[in-house]
C-alpha positions as a Python dict, from the first residue, in 0.01 Angstrom:
ca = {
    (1, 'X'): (0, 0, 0),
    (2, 'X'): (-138, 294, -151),
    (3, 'X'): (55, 536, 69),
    (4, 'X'): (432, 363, 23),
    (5, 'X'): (314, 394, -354),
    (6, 'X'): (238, 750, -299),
    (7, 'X'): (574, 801, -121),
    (8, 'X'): (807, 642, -317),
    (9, 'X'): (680, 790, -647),
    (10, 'X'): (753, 1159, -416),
    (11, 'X'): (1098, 1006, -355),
    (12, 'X'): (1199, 948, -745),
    (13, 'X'): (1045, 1269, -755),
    (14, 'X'): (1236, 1459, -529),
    (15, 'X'): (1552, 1228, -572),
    (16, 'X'): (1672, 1332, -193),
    (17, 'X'): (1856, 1121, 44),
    (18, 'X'): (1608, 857, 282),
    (19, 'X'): (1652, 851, 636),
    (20, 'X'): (1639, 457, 695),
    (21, 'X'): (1541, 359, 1015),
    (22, 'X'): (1597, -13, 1137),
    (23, 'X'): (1371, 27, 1405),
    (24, 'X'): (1093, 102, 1120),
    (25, 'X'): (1140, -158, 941),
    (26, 'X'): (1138, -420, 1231),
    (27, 'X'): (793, -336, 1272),
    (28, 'X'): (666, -356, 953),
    (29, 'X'): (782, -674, 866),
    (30, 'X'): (723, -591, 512),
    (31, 'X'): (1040, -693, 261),
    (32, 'X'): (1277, -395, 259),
    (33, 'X'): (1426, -246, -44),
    (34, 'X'): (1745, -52, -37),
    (35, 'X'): (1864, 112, -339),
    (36, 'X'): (2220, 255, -320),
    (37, 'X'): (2416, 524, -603),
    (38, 'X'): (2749, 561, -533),
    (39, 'X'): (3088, 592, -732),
    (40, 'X'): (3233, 251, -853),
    (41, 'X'): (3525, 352, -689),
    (42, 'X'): (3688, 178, -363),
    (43, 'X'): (3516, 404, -103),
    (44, 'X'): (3210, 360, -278),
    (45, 'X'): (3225, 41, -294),
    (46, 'X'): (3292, 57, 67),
    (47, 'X'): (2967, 265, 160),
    (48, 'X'): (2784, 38, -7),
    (49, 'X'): (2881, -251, 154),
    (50, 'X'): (2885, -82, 472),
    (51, 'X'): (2536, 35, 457),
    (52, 'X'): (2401, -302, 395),
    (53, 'X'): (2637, -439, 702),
    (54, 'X'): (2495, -186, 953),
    (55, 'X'): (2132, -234, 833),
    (56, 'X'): (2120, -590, 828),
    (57, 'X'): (2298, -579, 1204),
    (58, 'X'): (2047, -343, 1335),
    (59, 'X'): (1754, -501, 1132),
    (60, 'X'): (1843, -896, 1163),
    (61, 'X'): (1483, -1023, 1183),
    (62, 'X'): (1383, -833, 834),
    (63, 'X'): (1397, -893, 498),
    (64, 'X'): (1650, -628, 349),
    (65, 'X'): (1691, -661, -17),
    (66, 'X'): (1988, -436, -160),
    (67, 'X'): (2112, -332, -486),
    (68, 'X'): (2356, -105, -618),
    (69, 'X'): (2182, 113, -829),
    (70, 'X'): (2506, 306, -1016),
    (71, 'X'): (2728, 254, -1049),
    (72, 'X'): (2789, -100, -1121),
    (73, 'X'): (3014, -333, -1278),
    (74, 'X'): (2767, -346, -1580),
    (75, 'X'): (2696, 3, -1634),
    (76, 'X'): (3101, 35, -1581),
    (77, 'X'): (3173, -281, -1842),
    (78, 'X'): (2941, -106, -2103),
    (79, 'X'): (3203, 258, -2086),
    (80, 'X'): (2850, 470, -2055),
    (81, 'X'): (2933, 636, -1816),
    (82, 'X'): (3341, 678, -1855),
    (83, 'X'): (3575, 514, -1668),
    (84, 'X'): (3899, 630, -1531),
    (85, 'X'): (4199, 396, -1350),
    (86, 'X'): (4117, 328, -974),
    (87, 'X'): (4378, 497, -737),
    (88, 'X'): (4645, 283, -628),
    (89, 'X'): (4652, 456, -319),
    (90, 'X'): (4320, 390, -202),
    (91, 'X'): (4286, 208, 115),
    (92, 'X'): (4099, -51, -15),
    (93, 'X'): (4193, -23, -345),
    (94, 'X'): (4377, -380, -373),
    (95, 'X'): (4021, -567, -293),
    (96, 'X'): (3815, -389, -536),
    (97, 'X'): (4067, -425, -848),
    (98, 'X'): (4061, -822, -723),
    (99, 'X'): (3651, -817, -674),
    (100, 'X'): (3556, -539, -905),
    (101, 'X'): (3803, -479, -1156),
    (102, 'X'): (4036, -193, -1248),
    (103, 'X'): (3840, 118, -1390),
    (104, 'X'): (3671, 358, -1128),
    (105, 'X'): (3381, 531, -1209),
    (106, 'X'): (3183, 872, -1044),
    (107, 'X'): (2819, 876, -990),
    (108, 'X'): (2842, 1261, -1089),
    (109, 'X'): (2937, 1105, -1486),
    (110, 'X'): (2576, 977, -1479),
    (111, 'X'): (2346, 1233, -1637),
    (112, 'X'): (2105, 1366, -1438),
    (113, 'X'): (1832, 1180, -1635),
    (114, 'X'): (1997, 875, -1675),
    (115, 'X'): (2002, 860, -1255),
    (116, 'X'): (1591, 973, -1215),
    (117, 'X'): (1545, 690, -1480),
    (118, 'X'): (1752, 422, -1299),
    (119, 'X'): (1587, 520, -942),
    (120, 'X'): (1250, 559, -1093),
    (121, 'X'): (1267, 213, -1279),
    (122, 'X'): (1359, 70, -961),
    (123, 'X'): (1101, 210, -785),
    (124, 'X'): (841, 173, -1055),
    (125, 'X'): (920, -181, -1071),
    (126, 'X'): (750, -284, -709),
    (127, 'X'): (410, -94, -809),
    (128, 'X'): (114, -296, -1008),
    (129, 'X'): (145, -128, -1355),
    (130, 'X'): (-250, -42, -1325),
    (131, 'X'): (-226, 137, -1028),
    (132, 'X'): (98, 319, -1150),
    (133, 'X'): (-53, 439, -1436),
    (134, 'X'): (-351, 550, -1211),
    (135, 'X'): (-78, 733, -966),
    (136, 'X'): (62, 889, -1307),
    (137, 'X'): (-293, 968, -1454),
    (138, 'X'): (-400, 1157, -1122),
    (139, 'X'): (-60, 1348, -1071),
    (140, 'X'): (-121, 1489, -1464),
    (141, 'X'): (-453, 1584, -1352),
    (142, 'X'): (-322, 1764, -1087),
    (143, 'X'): (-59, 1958, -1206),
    (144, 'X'): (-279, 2079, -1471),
    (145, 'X'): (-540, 2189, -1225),
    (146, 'X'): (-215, 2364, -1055),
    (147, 'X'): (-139, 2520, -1408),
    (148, 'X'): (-472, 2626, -1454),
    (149, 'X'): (-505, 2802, -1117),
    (150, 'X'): (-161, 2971, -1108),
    (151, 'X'): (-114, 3019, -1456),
    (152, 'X'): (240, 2897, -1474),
    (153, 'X'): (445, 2578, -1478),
    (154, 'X'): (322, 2320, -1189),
}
């Protein structure tokens, strides 16, 4: 446990795409979770969706948890980030504006932050909040002892 908290914290920190790999998680037969950005748009939408589809296919014997991440219907509802009209001319356009809605929205109008909090919280949220803080507490102590070494910013 200690190591997939060690490497998801790395993954919030680095914020970089994740190679899933349904073979991996056939084996481990630990509950998978699946955390997916993309624009609230109809090809987002579509990845989305699409992703799940494959993984589940290639994974049918695991638990595969998914959830959109951003944007969402919610975050979309609330105008933070701002909307704009989906394109009519979108291939699958018609079936999001009956499922979704009408206003589109682009991962790139979350800021930065905003994103690192949402996949962080997300993250965060399948730790113990002892052994979090522990992760948190150690990772201070080491960037200071970085700081200290190198003199600059760790």
């Amino acid at each position: 446990m200690e190591a997939l908290d060690a490497a998801l914290c790395e993954i919030v920190e680095q914020f970089r795409p994740v190679t899933v790999r349904p073979e991996a998680i056939e084996i481990d037969g630990r509950p998978t979770y699946v955390y997916v950005p993309t624009d609230f748009d109809p090809r987002g939408v579509s990845i989305a969706e699409k992703v799940e589809e494959e993984l589940r296919a290639r994974a049918p014997a695991s638990e595969i948890i998914f959830e959109r991440l951003a944007v969402d219907r919610k975050q979309s509802d609330r105008g933070v980030p701002p909307t704009r009209p989906t394109k009519s001319s979108a291939p699958r356009a018609a079936r999001v504006r009956r499922v979704h809605g009408t206003d589109s929205v682009e991962l790139d109008a979350i800021l930065p932050d905003e994103l690192r909090k949402l996949v962080g919280d997300a993250i965060d949220g399948h730790m113990e909040p002892w052994r979090l803080g522990q992760f948190r507490m150690v990772e201070q102590e080491e960037r200071e002892a970085l700081r200290s070494m190198f003199g600059g910013a760790a």
